[in-house]
N, CA, C, O and CB atoms as a CASP TS submission, in Angstrom:
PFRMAT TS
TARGET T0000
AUTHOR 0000-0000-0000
METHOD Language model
MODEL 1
PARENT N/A
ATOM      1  N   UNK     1       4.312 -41.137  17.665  1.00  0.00           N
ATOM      2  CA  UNK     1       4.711 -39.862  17.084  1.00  0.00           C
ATOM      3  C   UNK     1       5.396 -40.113  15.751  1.00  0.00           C
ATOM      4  O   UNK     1       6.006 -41.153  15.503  1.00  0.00           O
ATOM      5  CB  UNK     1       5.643 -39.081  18.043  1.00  0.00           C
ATOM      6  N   UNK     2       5.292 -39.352  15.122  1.00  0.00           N
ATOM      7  CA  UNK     2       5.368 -39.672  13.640  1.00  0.00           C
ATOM      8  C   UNK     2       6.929 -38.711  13.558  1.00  0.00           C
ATOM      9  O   UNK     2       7.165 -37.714  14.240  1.00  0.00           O
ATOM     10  CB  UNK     2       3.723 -39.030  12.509  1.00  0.00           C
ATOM     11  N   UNK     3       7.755 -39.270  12.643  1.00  0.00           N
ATOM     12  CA  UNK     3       9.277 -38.669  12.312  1.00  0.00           C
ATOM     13  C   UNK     3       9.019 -37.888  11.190  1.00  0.00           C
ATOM     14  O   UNK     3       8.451 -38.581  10.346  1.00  0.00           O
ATOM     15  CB  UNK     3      10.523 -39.795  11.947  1.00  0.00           C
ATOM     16  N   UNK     4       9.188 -36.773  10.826  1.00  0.00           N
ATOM     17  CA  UNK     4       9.184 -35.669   9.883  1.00  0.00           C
ATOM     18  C   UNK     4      10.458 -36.187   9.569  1.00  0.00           C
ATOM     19  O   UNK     4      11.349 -36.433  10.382  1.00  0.00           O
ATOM     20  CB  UNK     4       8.978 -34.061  10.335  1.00  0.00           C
ATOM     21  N   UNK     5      10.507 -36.379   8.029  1.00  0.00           N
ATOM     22  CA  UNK     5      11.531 -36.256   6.991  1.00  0.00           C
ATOM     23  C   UNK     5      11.680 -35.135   6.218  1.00  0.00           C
ATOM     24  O   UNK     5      10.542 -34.722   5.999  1.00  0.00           O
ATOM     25  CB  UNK     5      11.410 -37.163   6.162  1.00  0.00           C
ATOM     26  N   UNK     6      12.558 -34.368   5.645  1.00  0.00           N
ATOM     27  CA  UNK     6      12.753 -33.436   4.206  1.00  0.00           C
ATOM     28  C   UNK     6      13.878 -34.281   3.482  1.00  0.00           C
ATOM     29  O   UNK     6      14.977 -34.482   4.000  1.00  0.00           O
ATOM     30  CB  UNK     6      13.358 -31.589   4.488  1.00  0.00           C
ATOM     31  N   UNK     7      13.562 -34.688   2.424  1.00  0.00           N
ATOM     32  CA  UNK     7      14.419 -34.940   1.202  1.00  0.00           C
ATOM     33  C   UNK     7      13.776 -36.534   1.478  1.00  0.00           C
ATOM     34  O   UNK     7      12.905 -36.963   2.234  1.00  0.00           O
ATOM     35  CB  UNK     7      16.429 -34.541   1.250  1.00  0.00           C
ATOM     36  N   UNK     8      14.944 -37.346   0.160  1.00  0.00           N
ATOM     37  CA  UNK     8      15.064 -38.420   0.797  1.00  0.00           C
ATOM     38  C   UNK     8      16.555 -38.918   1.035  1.00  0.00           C
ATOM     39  O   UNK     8      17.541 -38.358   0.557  1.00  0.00           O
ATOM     40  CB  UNK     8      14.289 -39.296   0.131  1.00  0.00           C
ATOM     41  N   UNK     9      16.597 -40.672   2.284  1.00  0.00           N
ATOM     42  CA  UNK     9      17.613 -40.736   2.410  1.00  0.00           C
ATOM     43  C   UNK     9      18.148 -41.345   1.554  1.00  0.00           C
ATOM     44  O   UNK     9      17.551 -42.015   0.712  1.00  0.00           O
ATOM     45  CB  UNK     9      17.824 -40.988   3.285  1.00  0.00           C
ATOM     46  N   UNK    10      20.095 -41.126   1.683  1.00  0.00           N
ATOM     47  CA  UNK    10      20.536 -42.006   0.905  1.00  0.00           C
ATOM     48  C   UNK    10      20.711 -43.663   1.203  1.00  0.00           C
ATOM     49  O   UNK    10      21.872 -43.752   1.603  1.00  0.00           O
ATOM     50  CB  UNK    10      21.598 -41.455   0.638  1.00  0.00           C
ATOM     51  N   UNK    11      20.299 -44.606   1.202  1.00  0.00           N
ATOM     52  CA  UNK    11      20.362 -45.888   2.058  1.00  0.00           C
ATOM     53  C   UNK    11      21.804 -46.334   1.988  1.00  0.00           C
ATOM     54  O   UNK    11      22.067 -47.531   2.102  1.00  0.00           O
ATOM     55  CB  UNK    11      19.343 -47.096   1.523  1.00  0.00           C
ATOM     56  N   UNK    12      23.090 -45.108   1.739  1.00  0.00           N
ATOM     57  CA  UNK    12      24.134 -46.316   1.752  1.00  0.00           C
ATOM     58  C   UNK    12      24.992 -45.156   3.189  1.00  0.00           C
ATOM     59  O   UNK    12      26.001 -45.321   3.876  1.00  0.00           O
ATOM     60  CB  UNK    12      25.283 -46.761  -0.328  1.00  0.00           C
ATOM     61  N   UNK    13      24.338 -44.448   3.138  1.00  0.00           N
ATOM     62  CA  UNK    13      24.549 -43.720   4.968  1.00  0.00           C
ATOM     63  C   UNK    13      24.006 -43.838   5.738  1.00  0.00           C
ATOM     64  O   UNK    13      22.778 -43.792   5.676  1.00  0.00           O
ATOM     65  CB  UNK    13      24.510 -42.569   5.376  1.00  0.00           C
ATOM     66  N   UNK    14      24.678 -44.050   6.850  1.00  0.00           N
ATOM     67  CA  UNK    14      24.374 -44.277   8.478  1.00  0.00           C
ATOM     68  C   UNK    14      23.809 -42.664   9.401  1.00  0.00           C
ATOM     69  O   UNK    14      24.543 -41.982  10.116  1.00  0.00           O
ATOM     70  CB  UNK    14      26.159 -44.905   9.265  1.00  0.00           C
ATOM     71  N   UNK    15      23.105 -42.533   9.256  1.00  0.00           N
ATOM     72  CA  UNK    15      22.264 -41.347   9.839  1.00  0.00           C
ATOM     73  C   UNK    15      22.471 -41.601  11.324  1.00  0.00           C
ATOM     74  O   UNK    15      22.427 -42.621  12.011  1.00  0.00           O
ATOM     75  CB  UNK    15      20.565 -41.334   9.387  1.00  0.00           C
ATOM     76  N   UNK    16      22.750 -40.108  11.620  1.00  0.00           N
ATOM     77  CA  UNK    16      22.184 -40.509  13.530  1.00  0.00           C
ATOM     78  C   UNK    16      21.146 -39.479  13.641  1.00  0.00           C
ATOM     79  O   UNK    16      21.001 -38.475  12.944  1.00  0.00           O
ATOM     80  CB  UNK    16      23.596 -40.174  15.137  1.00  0.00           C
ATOM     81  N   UNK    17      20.235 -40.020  14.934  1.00  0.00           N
ATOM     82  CA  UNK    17      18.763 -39.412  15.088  1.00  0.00           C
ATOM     83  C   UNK    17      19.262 -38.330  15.683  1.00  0.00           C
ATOM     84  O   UNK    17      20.138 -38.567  16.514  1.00  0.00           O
ATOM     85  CB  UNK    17      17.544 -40.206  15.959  1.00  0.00           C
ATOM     86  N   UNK    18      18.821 -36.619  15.423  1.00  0.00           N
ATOM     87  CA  UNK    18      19.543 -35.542  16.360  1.00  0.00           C
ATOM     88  C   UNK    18      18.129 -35.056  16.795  1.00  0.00           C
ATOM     89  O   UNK    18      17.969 -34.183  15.941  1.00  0.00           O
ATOM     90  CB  UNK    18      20.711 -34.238  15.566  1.00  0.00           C
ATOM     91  N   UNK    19      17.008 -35.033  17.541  1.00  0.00           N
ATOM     92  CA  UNK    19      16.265 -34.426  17.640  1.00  0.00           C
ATOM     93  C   UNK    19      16.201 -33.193  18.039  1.00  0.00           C
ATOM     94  O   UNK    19      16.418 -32.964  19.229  1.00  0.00           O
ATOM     95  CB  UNK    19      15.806 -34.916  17.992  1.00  0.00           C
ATOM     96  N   UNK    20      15.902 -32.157  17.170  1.00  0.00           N
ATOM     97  CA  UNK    20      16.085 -30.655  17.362  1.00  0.00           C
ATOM     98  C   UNK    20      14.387 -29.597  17.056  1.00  0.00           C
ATOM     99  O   UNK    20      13.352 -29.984  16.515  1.00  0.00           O
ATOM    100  CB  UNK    20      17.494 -30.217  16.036  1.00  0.00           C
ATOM    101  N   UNK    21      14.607 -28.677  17.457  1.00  0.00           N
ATOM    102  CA  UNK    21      13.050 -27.619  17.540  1.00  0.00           C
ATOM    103  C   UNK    21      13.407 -26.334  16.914  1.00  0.00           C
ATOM    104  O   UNK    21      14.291 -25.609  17.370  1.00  0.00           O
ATOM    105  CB  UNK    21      12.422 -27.161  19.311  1.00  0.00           C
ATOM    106  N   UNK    22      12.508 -25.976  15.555  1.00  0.00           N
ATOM    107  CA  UNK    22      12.835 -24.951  15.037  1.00  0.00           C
ATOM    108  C   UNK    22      11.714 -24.439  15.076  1.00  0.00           C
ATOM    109  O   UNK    22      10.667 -24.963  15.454  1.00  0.00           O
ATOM    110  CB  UNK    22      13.449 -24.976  13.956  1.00  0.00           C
ATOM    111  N   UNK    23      11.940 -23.083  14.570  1.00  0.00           N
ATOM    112  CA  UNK    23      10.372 -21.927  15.160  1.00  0.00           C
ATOM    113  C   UNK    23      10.419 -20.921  13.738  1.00  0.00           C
ATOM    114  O   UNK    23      11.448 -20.369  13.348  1.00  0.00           O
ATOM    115  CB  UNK    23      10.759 -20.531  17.214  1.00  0.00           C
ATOM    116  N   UNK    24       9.532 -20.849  13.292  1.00  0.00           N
ATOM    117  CA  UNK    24       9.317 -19.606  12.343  1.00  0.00           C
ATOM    118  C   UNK    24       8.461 -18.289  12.929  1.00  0.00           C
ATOM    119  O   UNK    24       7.253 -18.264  13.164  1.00  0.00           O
ATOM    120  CB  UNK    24       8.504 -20.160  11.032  1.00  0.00           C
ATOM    121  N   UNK    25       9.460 -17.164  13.104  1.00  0.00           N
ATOM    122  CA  UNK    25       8.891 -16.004  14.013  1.00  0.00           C
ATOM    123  C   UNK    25       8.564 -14.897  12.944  1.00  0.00           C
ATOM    124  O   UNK    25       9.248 -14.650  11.951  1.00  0.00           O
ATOM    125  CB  UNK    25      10.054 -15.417  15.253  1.00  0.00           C
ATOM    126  N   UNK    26       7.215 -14.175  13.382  1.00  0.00           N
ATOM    127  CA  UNK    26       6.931 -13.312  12.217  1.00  0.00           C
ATOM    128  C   UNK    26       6.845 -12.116  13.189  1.00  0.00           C
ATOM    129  O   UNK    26       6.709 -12.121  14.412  1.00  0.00           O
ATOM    130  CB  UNK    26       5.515 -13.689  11.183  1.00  0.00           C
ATOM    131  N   UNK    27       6.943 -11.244  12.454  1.00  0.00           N
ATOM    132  CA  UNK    27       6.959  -9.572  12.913  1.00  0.00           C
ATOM    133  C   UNK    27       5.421  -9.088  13.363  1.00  0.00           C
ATOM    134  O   UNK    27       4.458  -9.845  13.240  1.00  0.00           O
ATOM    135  CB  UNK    27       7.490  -8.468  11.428  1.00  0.00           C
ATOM    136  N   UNK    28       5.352  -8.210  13.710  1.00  0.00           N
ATOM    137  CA  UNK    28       3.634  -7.948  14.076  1.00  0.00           C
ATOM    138  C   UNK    28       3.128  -7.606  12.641  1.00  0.00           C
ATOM    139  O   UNK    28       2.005  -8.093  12.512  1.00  0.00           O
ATOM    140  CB  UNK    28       3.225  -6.441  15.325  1.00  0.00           C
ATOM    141  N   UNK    29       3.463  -7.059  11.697  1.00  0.00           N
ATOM    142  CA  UNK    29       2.885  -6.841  10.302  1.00  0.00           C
ATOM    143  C   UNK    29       2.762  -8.290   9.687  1.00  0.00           C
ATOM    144  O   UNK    29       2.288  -8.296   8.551  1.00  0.00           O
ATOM    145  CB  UNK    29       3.878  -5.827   9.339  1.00  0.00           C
ATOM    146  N   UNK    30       3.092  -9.500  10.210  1.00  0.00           N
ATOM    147  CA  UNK    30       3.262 -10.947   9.608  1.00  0.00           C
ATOM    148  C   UNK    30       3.959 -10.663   7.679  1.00  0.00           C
ATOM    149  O   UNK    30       3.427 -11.307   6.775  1.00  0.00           O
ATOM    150  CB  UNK    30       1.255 -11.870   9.694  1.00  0.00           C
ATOM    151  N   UNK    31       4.971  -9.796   7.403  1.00  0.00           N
ATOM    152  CA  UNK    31       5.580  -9.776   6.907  1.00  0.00           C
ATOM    153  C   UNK    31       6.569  -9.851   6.129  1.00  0.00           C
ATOM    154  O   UNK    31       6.906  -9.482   5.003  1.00  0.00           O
ATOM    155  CB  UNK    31       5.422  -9.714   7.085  1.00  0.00           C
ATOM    156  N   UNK    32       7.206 -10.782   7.554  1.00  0.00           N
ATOM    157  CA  UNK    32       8.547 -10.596   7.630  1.00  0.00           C
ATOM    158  C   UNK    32       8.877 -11.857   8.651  1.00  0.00           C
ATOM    159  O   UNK    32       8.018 -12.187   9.468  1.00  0.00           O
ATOM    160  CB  UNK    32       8.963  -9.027   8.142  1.00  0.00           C
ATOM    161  N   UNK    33       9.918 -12.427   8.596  1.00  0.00           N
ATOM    162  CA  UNK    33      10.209 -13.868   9.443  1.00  0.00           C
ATOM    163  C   UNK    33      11.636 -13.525   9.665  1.00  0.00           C
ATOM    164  O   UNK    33      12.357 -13.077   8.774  1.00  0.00           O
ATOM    165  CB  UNK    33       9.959 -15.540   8.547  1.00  0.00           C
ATOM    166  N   UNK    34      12.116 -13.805  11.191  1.00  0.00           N
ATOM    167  CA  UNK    34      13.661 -14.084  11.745  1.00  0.00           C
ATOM    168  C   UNK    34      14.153 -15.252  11.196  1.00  0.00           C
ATOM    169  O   UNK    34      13.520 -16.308  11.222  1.00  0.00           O
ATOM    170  CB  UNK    34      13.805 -14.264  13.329  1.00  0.00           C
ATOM    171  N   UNK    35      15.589 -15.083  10.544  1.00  0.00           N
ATOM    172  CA  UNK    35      16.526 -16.039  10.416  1.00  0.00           C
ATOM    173  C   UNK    35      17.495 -15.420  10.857  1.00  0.00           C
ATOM    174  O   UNK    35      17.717 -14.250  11.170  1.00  0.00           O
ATOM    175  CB  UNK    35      16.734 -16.604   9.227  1.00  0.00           C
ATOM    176  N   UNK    36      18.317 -16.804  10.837  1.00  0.00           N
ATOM    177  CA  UNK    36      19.580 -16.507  11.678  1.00  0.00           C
ATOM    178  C   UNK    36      20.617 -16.914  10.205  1.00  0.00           C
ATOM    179  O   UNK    36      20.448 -17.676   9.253  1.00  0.00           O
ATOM    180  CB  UNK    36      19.792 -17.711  13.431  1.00  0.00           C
ATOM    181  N   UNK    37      21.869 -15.849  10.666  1.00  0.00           N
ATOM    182  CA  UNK    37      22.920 -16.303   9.256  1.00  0.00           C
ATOM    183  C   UNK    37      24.176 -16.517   9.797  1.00  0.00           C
ATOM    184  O   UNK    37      24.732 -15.559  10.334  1.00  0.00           O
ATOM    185  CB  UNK    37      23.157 -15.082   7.962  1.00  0.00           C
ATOM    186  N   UNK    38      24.818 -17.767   9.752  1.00  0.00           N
ATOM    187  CA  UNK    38      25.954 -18.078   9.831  1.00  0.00           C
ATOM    188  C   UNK    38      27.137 -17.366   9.497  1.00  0.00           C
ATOM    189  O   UNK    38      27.100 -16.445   8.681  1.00  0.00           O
ATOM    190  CB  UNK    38      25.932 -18.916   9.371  1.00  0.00           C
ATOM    191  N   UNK    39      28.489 -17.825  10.230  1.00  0.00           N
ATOM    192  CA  UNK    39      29.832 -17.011   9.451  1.00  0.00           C
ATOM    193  C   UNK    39      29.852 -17.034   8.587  1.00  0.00           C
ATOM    194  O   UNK    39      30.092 -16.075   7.854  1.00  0.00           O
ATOM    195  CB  UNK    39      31.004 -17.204   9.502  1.00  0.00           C
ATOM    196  N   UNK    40      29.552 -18.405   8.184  1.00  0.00           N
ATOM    197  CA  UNK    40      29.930 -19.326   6.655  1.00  0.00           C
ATOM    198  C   UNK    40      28.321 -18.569   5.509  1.00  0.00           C
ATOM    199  O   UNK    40      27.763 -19.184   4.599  1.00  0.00           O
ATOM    200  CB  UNK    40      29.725 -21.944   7.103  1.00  0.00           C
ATOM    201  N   UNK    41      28.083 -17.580   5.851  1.00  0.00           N
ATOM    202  CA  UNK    41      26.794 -16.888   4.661  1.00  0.00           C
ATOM    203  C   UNK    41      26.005 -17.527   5.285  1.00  0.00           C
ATOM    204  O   UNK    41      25.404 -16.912   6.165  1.00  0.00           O
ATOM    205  CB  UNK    41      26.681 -17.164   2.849  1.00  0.00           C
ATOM    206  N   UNK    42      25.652 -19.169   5.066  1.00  0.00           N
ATOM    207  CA  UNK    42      24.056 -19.956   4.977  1.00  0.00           C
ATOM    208  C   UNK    42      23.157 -19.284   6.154  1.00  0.00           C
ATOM    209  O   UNK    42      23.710 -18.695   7.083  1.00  0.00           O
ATOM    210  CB  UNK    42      24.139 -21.908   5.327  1.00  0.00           C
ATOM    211  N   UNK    43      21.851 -19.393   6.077  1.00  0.00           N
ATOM    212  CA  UNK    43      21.029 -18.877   6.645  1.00  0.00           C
ATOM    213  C   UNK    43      20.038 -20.219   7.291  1.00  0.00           C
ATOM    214  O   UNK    43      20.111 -21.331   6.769  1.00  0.00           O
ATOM    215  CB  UNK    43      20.460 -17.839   5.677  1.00  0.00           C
ATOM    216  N   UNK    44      19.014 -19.914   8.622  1.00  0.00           N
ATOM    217  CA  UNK    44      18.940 -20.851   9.212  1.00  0.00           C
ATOM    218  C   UNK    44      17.442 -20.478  10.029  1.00  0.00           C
ATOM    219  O   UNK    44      17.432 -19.345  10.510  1.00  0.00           O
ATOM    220  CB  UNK    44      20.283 -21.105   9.939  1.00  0.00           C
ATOM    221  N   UNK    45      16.051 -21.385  10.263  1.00  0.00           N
ATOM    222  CA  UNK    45      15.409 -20.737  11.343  1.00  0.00           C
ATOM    223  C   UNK    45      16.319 -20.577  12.890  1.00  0.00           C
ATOM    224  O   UNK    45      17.450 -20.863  13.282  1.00  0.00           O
ATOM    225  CB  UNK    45      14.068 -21.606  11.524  1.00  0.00           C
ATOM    226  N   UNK    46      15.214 -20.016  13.398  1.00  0.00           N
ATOM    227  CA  UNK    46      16.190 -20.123  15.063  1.00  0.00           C
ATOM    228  C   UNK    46      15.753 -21.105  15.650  1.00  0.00           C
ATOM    229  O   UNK    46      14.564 -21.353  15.451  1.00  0.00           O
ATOM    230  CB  UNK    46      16.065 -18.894  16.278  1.00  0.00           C
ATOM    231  N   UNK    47      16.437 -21.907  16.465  1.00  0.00           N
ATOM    232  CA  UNK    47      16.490 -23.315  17.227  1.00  0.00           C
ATOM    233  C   UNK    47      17.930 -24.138  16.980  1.00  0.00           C
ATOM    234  O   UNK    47      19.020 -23.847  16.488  1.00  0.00           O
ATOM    235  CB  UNK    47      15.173 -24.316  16.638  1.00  0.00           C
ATOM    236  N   UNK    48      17.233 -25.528  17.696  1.00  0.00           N
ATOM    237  CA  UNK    48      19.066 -26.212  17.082  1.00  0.00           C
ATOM    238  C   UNK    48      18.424 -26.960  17.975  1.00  0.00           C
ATOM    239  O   UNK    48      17.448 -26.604  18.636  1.00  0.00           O
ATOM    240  CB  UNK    48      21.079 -25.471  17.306  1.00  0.00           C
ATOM    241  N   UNK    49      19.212 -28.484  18.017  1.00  0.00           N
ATOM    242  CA  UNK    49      19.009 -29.384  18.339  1.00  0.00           C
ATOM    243  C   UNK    49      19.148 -29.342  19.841  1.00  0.00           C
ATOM    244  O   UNK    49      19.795 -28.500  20.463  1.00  0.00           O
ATOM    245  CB  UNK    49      19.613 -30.122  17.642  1.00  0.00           C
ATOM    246  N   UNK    50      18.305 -30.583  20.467  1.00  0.00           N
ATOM    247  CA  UNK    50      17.698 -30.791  22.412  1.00  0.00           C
ATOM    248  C   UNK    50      19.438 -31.530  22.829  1.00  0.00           C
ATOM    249  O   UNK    50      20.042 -32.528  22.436  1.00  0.00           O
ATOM    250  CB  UNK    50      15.625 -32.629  22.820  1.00  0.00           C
ATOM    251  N   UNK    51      19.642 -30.798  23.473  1.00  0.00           N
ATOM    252  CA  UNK    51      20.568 -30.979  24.419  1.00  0.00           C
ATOM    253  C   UNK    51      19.715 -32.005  25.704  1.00  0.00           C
ATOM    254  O   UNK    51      18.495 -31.963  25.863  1.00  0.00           O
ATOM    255  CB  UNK    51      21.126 -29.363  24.905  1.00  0.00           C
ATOM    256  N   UNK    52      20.722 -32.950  26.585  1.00  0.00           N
ATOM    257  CA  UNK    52      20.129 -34.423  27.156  1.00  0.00           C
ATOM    258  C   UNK    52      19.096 -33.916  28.323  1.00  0.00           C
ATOM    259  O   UNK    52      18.245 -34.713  28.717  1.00  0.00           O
ATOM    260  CB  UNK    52      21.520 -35.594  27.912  1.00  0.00           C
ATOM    261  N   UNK    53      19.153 -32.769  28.807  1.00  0.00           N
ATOM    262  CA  UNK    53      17.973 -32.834  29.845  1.00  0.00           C
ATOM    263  C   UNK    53      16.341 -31.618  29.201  1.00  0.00           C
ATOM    264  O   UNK    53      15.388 -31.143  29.819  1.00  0.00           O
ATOM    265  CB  UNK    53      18.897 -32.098  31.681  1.00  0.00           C
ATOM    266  N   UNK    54      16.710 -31.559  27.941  1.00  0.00           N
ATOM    267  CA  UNK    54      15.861 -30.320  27.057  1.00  0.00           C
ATOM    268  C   UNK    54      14.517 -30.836  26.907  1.00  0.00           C
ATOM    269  O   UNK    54      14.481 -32.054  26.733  1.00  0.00           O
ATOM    270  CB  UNK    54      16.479 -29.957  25.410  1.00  0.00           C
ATOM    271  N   UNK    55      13.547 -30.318  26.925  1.00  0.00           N
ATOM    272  CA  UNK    55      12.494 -30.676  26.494  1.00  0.00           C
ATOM    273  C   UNK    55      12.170 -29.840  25.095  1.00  0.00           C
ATOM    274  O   UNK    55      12.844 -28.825  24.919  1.00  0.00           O
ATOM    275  CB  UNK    55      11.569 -30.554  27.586  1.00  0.00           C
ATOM    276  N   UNK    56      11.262 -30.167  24.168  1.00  0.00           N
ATOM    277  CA  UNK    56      11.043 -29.644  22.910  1.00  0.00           C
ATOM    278  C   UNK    56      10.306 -28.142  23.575  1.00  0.00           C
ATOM    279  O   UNK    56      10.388 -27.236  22.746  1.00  0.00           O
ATOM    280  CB  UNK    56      10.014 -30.785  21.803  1.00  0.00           C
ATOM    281  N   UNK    57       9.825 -27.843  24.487  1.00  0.00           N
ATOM    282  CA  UNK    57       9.009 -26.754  25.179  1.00  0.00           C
ATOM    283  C   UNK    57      10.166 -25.732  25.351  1.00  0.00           C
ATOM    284  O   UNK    57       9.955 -24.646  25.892  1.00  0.00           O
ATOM    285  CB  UNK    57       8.223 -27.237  26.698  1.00  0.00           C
TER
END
């Protein structure tokens, strides 16, 4: 299985692996897509990282 990256890394940080499942949901007009928005403003798809007995399903 192949690791999806976005960006690149910096090689002088220690990364930890979080494996998480995000979903892009569209409206019946395919229009329009759910995000989710934080306290803090930023905005987000819906999902979040597998908790130890989670499957990606």
């Amino acid at each position: 299985m192949d690791i999806k990256t976005f960006g690149e890394k910096d090689e002088e940080i220690e990364y930890i692996l979080r494996p998480a499942v995000y979903c892009v949901m569209f409206n019946s007009q395919k229009d329009k897509i759910a995000i989710i928005q934080t306290s803090n403003g930023k905005f987000f798809l819906p999902g979040g990282g597998l908790e130890n007995n989670e499957t990606h399903a």
